[in-house]
C-alpha positions as CSV (number, residue, x, y, z in Angstrom):
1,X,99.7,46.8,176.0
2,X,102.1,44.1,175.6
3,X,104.4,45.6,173.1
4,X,104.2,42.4,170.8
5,X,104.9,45.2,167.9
6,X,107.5,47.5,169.3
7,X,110.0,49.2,166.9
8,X,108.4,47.2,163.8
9,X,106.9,49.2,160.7
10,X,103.1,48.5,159.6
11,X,101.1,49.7,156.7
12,X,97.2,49.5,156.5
13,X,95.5,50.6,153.5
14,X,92.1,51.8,154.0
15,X,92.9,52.5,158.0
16,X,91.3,55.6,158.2
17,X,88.0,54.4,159.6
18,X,86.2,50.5,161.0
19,X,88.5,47.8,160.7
20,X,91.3,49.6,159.5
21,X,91.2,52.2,162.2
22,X,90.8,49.8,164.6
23,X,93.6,47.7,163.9
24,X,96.1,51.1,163.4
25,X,95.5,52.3,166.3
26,X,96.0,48.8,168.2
27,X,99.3,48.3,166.2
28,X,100.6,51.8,167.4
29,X,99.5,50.8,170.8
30,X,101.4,47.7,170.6
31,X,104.7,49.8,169.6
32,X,104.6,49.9,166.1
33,X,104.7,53.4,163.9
34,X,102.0,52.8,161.4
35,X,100.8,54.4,158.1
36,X,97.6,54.7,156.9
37,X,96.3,55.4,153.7
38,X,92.8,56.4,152.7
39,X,90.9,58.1,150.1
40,X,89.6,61.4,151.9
41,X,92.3,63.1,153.4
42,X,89.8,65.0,156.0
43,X,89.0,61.5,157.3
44,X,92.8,60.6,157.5
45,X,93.2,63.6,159.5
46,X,90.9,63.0,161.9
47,X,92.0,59.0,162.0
48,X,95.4,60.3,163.1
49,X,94.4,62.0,166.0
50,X,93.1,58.5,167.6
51,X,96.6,56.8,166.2
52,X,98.9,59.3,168.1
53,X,101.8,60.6,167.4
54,X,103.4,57.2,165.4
55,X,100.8,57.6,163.1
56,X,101.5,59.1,159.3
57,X,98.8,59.4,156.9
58,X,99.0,59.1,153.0
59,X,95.9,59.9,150.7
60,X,96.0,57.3,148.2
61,X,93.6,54.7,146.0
62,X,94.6,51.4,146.1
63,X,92.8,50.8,142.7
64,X,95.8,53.5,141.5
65,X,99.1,52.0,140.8
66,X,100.6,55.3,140.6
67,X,99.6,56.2,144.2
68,X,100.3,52.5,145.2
69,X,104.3,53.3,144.5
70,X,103.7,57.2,146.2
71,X,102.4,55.6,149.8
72,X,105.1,53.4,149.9
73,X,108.0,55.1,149.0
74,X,106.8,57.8,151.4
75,X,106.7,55.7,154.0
76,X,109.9,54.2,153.2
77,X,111.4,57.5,153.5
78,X,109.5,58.0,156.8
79,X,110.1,54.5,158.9
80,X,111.7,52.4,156.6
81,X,111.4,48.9,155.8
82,X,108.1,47.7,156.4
83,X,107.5,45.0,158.8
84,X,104.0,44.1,158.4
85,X,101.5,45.1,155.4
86,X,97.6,44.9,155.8
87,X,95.3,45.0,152.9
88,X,92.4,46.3,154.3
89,X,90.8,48.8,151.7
90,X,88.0,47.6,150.5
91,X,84.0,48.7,149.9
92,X,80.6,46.8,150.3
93,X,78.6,46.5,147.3
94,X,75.3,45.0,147.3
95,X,72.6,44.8,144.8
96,X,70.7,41.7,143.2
97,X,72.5,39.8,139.8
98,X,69.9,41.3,137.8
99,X,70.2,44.9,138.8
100,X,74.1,45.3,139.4
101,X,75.7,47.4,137.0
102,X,79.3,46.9,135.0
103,X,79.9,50.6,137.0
104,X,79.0,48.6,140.6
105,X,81.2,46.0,139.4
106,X,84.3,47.9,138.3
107,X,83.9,49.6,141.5
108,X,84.3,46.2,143.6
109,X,86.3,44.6,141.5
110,X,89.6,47.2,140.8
111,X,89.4,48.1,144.7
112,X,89.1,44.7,146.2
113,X,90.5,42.6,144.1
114,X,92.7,44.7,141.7
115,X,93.8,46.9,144.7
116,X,94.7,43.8,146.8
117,X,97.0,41.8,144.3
118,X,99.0,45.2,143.4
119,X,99.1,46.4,147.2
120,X,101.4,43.4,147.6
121,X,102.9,43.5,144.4
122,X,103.9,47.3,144.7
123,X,105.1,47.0,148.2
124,X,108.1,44.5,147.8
125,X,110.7,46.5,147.2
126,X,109.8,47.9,150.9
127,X,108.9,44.8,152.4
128,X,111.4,43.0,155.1
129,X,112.3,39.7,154.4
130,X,109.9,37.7,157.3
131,X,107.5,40.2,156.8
132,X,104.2,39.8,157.4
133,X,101.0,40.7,154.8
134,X,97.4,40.2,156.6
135,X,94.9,40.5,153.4
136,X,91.6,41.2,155.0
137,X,88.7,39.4,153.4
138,X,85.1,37.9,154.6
139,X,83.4,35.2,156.1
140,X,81.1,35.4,152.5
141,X,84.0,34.1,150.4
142,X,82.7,30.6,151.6
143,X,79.3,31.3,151.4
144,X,76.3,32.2,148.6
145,X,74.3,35.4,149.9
146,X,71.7,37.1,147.8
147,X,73.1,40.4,146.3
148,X,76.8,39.5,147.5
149,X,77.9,38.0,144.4
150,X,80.6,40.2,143.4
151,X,81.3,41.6,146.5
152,X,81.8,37.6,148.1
153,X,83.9,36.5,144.5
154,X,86.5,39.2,145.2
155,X,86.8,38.3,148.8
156,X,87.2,34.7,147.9
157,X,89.6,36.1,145.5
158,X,91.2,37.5,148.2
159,X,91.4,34.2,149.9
160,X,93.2,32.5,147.1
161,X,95.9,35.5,146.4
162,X,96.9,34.3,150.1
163,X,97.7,30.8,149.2
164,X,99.6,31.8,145.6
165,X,101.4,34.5,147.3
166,X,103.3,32.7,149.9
167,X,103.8,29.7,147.3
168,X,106.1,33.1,145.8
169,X,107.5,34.4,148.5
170,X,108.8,31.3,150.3
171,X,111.9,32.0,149.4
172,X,112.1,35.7,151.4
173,X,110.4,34.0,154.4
174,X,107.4,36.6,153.6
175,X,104.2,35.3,155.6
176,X,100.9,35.7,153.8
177,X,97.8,35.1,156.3
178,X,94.0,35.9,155.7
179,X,92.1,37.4,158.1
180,X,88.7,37.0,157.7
181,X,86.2,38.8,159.8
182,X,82.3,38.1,159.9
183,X,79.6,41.4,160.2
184,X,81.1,44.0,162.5
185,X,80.0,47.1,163.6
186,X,81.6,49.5,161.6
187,X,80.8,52.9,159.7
188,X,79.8,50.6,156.2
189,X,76.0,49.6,157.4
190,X,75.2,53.4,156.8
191,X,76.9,53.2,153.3
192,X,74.8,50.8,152.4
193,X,71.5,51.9,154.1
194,X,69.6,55.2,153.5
195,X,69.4,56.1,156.9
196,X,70.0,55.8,160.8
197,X,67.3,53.0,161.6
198,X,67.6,50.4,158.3
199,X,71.4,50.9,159.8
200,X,70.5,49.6,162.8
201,X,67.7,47.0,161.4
202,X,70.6,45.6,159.4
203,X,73.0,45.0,162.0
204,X,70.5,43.5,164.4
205,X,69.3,41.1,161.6
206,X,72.7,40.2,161.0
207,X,73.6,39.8,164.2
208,X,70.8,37.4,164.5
209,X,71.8,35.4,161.9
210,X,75.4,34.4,163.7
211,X,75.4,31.6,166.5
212,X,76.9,34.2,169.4
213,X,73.4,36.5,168.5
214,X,75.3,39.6,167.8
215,X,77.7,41.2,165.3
216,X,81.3,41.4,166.1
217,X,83.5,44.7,167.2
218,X,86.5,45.9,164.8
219,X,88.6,45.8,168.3
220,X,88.2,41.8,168.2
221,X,89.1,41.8,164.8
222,X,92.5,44.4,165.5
223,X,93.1,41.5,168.1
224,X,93.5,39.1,165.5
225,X,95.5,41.3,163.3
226,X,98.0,41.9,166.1
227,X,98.7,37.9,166.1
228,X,98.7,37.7,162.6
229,X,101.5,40.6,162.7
230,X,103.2,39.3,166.0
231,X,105.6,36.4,165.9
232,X,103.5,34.6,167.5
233,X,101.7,33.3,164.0
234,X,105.7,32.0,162.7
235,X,104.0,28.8,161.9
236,X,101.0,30.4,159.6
237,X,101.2,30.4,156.1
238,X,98.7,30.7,153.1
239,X,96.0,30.4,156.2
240,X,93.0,31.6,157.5
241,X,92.0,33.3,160.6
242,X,88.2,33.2,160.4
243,X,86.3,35.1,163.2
244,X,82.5,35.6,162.6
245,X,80.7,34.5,165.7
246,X,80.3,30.7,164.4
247,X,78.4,32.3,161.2
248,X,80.0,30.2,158.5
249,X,80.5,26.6,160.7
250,X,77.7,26.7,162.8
């Protein structure tokens, strides 16, 4: 690799599997030590095994203000100063407007939308001035999708915490960038599936549905991530790096 990250600190919430995994482990590769956090520490485990040896793993909800301050004074006391933070934790809930439940939607709401306005606000005593925060949203915060609605409102939410957020931290030179990813083939079609082949229906259908005819990889998306985090993207601010196959343009 190029070494674009070398000697610089990153934290991903939620990096213990698909997107977050993906880009961890292509941060590390690039030279960065990276932490992790995740709910299931078995899964963290086994994520830090593929990350190598300037990997550290922290069990911790992002919904959880409490374990919010734990993961990052941990890692403070591990690396130090973080370089780059990516808000990444998140889970896909679908079911139609007159079905959803306030549970379902207490559920999407405190972890991606709650747990990505207080994953920045918790980690700026440990962020660098310059730093770089990547909050990961979705192609669906610009568009209307049957049974999305509160999953596609908190990724839009997402989307504007990016704008508001670097209006605030102008003043520590903190860059706040969106990187938002179309369907990808990660571990979350099974979660919402009841088995192996609706899985696979829904990722073909999906994949259907984007100009390029299939769905993307979470190593495309890590790419993007590793500009997003590299100085390479000094001139982004409050923006948004959209990659979905042509599915919200085209």
């Amino acid at each position: 690799m190029s070494g674009k990250l070398k000697n610089k600190v990153a934290i991903v919430t939620g990096g213990s599997s698909g997107i977050g995994l993906s880009i961890a482990k292509r941060f590390a590769r690039e030279g960065a030590n990276v932490a992790i956090t995740g709910r299931n520490q078995a899964s963290i485990d086994k994520a830090l095994q593929k990350i190598g040896p300037n990997g550290l793993g922290v069990r911790g909800d992002v919904s959880n203000l409490d374990d919010l301050n734990r993961v990052y004074q941990t890692v403070d006391e591990r690396f130090g100063k973080v370089d780059t933070l990516v808000v990444n934790a998140g889970v896909y809930v679908l079911a139609p407007l007159a079905d959803f439940t306030e549970e379902q939607f207490d559920t999407v709401s405190d972890i991606n939308f709650k747990g990505a306005f207080f994953s920045v606000q918790k980690a700026l005593p440990v962020l660098k001035d310059g730093a770089s925060v990547i909050l990961v949203s979705s192609t669906v915060n610009g568009k209307g999708i049957p049974n999305h609605a509160a999953y596609s409102a908190t990724k839009a939410a997402v989307r504007s915490l990016a704008r508001s957020f670097s209006a605030e931290l102008l003043d520590r030179k903190i860059r706040v960038n969106t990187l938002t990813p179309g369907p990808i083939d990660t571990p979350v079609f099974h979660s919402v599936t009841s088995n192996a082949d609706e899985a696979k229906a829904m990722m073909e259908a999906m994949g259907n549905f984007t100009p390029v005819k299939r769905i993307g990889t979470s190593d495309e998306i890590a790419a993007g991530a590793v500009y997003l985090a590299s100085d390479e993207s000094s001139f982004m601010l409050g923006a948004e790096l959209l990659l979905d196959g042509g599915l919200r343009d085209l």
